[in-house]
C-alpha positions as CSV (number, residue, x, y, z in Angstrom):
1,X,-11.5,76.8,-195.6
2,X,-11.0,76.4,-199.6
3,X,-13.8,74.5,-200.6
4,X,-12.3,73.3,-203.7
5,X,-15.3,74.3,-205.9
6,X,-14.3,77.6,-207.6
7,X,-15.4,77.1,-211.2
8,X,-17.6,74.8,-210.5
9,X,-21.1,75.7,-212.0
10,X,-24.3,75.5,-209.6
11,X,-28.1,75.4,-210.5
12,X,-29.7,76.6,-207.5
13,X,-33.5,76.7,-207.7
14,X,-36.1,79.2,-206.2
15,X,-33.0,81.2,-205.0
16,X,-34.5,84.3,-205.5
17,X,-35.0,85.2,-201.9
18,X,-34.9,83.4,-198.6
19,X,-33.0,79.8,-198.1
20,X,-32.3,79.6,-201.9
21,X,-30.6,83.2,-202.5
22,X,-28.2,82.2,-199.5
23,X,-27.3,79.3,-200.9
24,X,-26.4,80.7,-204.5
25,X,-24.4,83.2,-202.3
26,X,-22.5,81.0,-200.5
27,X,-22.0,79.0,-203.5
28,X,-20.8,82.1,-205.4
29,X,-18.2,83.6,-203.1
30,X,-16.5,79.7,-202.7
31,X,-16.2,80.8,-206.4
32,X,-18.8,79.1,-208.3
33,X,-20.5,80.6,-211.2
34,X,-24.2,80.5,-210.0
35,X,-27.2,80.1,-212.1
36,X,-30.2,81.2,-210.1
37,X,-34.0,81.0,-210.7
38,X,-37.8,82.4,-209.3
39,X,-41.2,83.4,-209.9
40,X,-40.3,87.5,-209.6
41,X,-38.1,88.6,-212.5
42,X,-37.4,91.7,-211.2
43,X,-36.7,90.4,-207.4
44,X,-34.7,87.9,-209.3
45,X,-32.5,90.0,-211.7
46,X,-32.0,92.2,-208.4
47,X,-30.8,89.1,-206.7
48,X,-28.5,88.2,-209.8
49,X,-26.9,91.7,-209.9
50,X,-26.3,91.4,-205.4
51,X,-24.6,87.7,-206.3
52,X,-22.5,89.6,-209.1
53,X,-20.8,91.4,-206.9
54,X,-18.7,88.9,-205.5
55,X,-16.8,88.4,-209.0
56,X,-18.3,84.9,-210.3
57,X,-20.8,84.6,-213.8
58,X,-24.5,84.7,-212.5
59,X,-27.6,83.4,-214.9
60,X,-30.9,84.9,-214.0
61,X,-33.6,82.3,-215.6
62,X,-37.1,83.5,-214.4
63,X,-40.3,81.3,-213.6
64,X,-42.0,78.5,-211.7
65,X,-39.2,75.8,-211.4
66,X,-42.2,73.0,-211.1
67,X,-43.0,74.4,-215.1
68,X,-41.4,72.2,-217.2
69,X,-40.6,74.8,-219.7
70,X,-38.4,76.8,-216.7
71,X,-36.6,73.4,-215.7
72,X,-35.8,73.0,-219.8
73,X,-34.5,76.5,-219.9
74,X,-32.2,76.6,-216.7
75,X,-31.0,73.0,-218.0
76,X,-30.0,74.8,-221.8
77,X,-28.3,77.8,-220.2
78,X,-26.3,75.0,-217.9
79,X,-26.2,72.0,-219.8
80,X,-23.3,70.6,-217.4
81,X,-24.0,71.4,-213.9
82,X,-21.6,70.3,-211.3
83,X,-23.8,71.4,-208.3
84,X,-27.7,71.2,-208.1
85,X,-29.6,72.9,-205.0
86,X,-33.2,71.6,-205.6
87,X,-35.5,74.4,-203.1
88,X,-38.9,75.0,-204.1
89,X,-41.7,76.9,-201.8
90,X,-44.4,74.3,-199.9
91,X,-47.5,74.7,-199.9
92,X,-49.6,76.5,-197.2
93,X,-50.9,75.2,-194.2
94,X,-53.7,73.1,-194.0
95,X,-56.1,71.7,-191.4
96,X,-55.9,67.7,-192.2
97,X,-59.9,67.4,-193.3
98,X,-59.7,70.5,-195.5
99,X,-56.9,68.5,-197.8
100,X,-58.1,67.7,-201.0
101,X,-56.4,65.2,-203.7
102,X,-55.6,68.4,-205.9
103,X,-54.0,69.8,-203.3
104,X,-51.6,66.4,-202.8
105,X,-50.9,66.5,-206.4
106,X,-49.6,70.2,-206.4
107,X,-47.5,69.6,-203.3
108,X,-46.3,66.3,-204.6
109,X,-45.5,67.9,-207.9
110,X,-43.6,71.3,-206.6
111,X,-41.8,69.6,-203.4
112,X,-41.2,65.7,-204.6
113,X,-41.3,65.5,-209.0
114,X,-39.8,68.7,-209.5
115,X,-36.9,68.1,-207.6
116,X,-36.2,64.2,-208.7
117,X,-36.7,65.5,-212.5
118,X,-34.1,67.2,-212.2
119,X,-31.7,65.1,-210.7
120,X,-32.6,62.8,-213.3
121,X,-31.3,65.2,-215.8
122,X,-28.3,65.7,-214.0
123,X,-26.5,62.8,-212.8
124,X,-25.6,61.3,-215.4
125,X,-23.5,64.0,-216.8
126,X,-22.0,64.0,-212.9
127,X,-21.2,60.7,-213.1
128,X,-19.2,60.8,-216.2
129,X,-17.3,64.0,-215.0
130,X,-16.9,62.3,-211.6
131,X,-18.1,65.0,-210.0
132,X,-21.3,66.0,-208.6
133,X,-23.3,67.0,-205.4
134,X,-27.3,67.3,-205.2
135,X,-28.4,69.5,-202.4
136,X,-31.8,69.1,-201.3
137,X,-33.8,71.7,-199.2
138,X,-36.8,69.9,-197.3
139,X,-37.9,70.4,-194.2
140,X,-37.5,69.9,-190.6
141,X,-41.2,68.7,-190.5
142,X,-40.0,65.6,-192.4
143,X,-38.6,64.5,-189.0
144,X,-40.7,65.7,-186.8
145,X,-44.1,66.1,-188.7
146,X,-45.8,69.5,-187.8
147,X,-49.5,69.5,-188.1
148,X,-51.1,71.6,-190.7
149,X,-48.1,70.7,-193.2
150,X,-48.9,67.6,-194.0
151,X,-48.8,67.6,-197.5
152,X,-45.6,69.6,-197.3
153,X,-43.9,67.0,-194.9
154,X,-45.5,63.6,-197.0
155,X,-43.8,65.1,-200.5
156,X,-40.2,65.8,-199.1
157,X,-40.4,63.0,-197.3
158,X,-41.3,60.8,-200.2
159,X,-38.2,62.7,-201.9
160,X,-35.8,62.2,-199.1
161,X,-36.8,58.1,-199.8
162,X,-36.8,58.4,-203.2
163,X,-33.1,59.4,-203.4
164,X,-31.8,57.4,-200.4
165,X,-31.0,54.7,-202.8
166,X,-29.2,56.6,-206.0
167,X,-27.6,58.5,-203.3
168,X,-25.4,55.1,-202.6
169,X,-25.5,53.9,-206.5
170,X,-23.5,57.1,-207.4
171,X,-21.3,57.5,-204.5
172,X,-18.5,55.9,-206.3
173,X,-18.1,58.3,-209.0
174,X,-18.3,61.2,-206.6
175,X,-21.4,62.0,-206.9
176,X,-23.4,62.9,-203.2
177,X,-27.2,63.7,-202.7
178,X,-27.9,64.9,-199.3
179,X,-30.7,66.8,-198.0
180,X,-30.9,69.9,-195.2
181,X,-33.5,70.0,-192.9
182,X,-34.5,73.7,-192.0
183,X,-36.4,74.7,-188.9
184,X,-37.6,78.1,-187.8
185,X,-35.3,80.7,-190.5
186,X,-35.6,84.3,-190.2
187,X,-37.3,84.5,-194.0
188,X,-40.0,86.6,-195.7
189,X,-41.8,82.7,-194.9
190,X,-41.9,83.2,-191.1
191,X,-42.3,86.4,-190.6
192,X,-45.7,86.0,-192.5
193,X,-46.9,83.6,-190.3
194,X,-46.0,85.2,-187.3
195,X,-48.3,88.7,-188.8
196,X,-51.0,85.7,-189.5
197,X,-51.0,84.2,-185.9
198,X,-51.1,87.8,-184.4
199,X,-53.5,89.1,-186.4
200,X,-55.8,85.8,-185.2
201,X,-54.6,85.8,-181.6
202,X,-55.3,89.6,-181.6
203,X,-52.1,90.2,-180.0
204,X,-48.7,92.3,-181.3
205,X,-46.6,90.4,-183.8
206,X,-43.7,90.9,-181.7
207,X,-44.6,88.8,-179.0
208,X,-45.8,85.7,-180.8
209,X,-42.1,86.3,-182.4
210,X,-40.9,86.4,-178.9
211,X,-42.8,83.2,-178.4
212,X,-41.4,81.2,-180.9
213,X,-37.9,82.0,-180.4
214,X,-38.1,81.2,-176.8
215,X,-39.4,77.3,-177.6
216,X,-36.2,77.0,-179.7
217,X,-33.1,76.2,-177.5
218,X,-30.9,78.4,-179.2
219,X,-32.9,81.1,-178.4
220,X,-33.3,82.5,-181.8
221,X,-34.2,81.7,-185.5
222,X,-31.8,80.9,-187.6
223,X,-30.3,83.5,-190.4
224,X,-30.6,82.4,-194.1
225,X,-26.2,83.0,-194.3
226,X,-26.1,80.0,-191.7
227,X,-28.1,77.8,-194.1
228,X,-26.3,79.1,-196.7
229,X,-22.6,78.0,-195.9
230,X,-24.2,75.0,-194.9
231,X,-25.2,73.9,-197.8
232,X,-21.7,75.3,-199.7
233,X,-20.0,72.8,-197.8
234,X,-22.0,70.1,-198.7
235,X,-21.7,71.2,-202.4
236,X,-17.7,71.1,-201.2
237,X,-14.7,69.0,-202.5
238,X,-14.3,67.8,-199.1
239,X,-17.7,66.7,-198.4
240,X,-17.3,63.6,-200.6
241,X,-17.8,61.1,-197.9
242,X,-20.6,62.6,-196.5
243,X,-24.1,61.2,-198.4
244,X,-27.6,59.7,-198.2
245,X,-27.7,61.9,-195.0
246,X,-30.2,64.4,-194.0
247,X,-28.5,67.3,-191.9
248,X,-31.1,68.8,-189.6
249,X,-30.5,72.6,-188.7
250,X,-32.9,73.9,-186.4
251,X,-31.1,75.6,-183.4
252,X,-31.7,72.0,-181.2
253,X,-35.4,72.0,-181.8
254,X,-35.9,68.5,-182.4
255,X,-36.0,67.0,-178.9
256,X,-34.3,63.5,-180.2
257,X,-30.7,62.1,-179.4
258,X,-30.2,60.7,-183.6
């Protein structure tokens, strides 16, 4: 399918690795020039010159997207962005007493103000060019809370509420804001907590692995290219009519009929 977006210009954020670097991907070989961001310059850049290769203009603008300064400079190297993929990392999980208000703040500030900043600066200049589709990545946890993430789930669920409203103010000048839903992904992510709960359970790594793909009715976790065209379709011409909605993709996971 032609997703009538080549020459379009995408911010992606935190697409260094993981959900983010397959959504820039996508993004790039539907033809979009990509400008892509993280924390690890040199994991970055390497990611930059991999997206490169499919033929489209790549930006590399390192740092922390929740640091201002890193939001002003991806903003000055695309002043006019016709695609925004908000993704930043949550934070670790918690038992619920252990929570403390700093710890709300910094989840509240990577995972729910970092993300409506920048559709702030955005839509307006998507509204005037009648074009324009914000892409946020949250979490399947903001359906189905998981325990231990709680200030992971209350921040991008307080973003998905936040937007639900704009998202129907700016539909008539083609401009969409929809968020994806990610369960259990193959990313560095998992695979870190899987070495965690062996290492605690005092069992092999593989098996816990075993475990969790068995309690997901597909059988499997999910790989980051999946998520990736996902989200280019979204970003597509001919997802116009599609907004406010928050597309779940978790291999069935969530037990519910809606």
């Amino acid at each position: 399918m032609d997703l009538g977006i080549a020459g379009r210009k995408a911010i992606v954020c935190a697409s260094s690795k993981g959900l983010g670097k397959a959504c820039a991907l996508a993004l790039a070989q539907a033809g979009c020039d990509v400008f892509v961001n993280g924390r690890d310059a040199k994991l970055l850049e390497a990611t930059a010159d991999e997206i490169r290769a499919t033929g489209v203009a790549v930006v590399a603008i390192p740092g922390d997207i929740g640091d201002a300064s890193v939001r002003a400079a991806l903003l000055a190297a695309c002043p006019a962005p016709d695609i925004l993929v908000n993704n930043n990392g949550g934070p670790p999980p918690q038992p619920f007493n252990a929570i403390t208000r700093e710890d709300v703040l910094r989840g509240l500030e990577a995972n729910m103000l970092t993300p409506i900043a920048l559709a702030q600066a955005v839509i307006g200049g998507m509204k005037e060019r009648r074009f324009g589709r914000i892409i946020n990545i949250t979490s399947s946890s903001v359906r189905a809370p998981i325990a231990g993430l709680d200030v992971s789930s209350g921040a991008r669920a307080g973003l998905t509420a936040f937007l639900a409203a704009t998202a129907r103010a700016v539909a008539r000048d083609n401009v969409t804001i929809n968020s994806i839903q990610p369960g259990a992904f193959d990313t560095d992510r998992i695979r870190g907590t899987l070495v965690k709960q062996a290492a605690s359970r005092g069992i092999d790594e593989a098996k816990v692995r075993a475990e969790r793909e068995a309690s997901i009715p597909a059988g499997r976790f999910g790989q980051a290219t999946e998520f990736g065209q996902l989200c280019a379709f979204l970003a597509s011409a001919q997802a116009g009519y599609i907004t406010g909605q928050n597309i779940l993709i978790d291999g069935g996971a969530f037990p519910g009929a809606f």
